[in-house]
C-alpha positions in Angstrom: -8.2 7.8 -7.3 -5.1 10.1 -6.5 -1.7 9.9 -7.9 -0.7 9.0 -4.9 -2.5 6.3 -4.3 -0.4 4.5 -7.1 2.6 5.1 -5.2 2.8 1.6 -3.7 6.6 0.8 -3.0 9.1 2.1 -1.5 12.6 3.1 -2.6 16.0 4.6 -1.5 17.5 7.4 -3.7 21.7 6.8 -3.4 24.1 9.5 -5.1 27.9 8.8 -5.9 30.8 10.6 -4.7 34.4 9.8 -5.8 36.8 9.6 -2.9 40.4 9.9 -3.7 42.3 6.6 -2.1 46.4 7.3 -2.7 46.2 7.8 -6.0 43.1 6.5 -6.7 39.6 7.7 -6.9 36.7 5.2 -5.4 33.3 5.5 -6.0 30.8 5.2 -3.1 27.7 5.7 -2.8 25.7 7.8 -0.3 21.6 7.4 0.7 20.0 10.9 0.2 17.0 10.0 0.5 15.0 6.9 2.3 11.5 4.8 1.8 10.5 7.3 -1.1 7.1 6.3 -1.9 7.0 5.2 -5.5 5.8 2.9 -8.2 8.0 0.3 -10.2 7.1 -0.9 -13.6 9.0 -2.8 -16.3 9.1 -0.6 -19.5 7.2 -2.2 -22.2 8.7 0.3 -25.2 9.9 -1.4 -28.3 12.7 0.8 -30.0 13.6 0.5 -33.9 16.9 1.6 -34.9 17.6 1.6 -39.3 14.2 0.3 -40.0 15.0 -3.1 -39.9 16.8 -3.8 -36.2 14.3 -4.2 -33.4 15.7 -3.7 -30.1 13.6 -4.4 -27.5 14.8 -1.9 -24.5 15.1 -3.9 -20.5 15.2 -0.4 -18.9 12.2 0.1 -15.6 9.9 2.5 -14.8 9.8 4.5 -11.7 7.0 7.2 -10.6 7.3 9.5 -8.0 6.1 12.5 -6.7 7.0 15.7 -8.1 8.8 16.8 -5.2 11.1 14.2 -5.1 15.0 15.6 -5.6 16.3 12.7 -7.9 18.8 12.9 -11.3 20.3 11.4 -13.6 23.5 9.8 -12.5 21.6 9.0 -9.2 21.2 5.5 -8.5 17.8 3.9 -7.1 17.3 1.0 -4.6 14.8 -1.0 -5.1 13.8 -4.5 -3.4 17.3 -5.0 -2.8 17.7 -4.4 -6.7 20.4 -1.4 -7.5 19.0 0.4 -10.8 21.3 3.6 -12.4 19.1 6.2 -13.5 19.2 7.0 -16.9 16.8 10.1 -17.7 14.5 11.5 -15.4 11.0 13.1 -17.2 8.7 15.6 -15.5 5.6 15.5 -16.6 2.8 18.7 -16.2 -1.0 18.8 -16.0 -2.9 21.7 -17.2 -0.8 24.4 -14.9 2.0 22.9 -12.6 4.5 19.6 -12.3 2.4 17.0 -11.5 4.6 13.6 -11.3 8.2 12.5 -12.1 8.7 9.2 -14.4 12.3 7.9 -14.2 13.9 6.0 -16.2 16.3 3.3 -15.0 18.1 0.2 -15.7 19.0 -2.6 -13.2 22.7 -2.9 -12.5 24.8 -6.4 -11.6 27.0 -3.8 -9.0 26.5 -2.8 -5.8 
C-alpha cells in the first residue's frame, strides 16, 4: 500500500493577508491551494504538564504529501471546518522527505 493511497480527503490550504481599511488593518484570507489530497485524523496525544495536571490536547492531524507548500500560520479547510495550523512536521525515510504531518486546531471563525 502507498502513502498515497491514505490520502483520502480533500482540503483547501488558505493564507492570511492584512489589508489596511482607513486606519485599520483586516484580515482576509486567500485560497493558495485547492482539493489537496490529504488525510484527517483527530490527535489522540495525552500531554502532562507538573506531573500532576493532565491535559488532554483537541488539536487534528493532517497528512500530506511532501510536496505540499503549507506553514504555520496557514489555515486549512476542511469539510467546511476552518482549522489554524499550528506546527507543521516533516518527516524522512531512510534518504529524502517522505510525508508532511500538520498539526492543527479547529477554529469557531471563518
Amino acid at each position: 500500500m502507498s502513502f498515497n493511497s491514505l490520502l483520502i480527503h480533500s482540503c483547501d490550504i488558505q493564507a492570511k493577508s492584512l489589508n489596511r481599511t482607513g486606519y485599520e488593518k483586516t484580515e482576509s484570507w486567500t485560497e493558495i491551494a485547492e482539493n489537496v489530497p490529504c488525510r484527517h485524523d483527530s490527535s489522540s496525544n495525552v500531554k502532562i504538564n507538573d506531573g500532576n495536571i493532565r491535559v488532554n490536547s483537541d488539536d487534528d492531524v493532517f497528512f500530506f504529501k511532501p510536496d505540499v507548500q503549507i506553514e504555520r500560520g496557514n489555515r486549512i479547510v476542511h469539510d467546511g471546518v476552518s482549522f489554524d495550523v499550528i506546527k507543521v512536521g516533516k518527516l524522512y525515510n531512510a534518504t529524502t522527505l517522505h510525508h508532511l504531518e500538520v498539526i492543527a486546531r479547529a477554529t469557531d471563525h471563518n
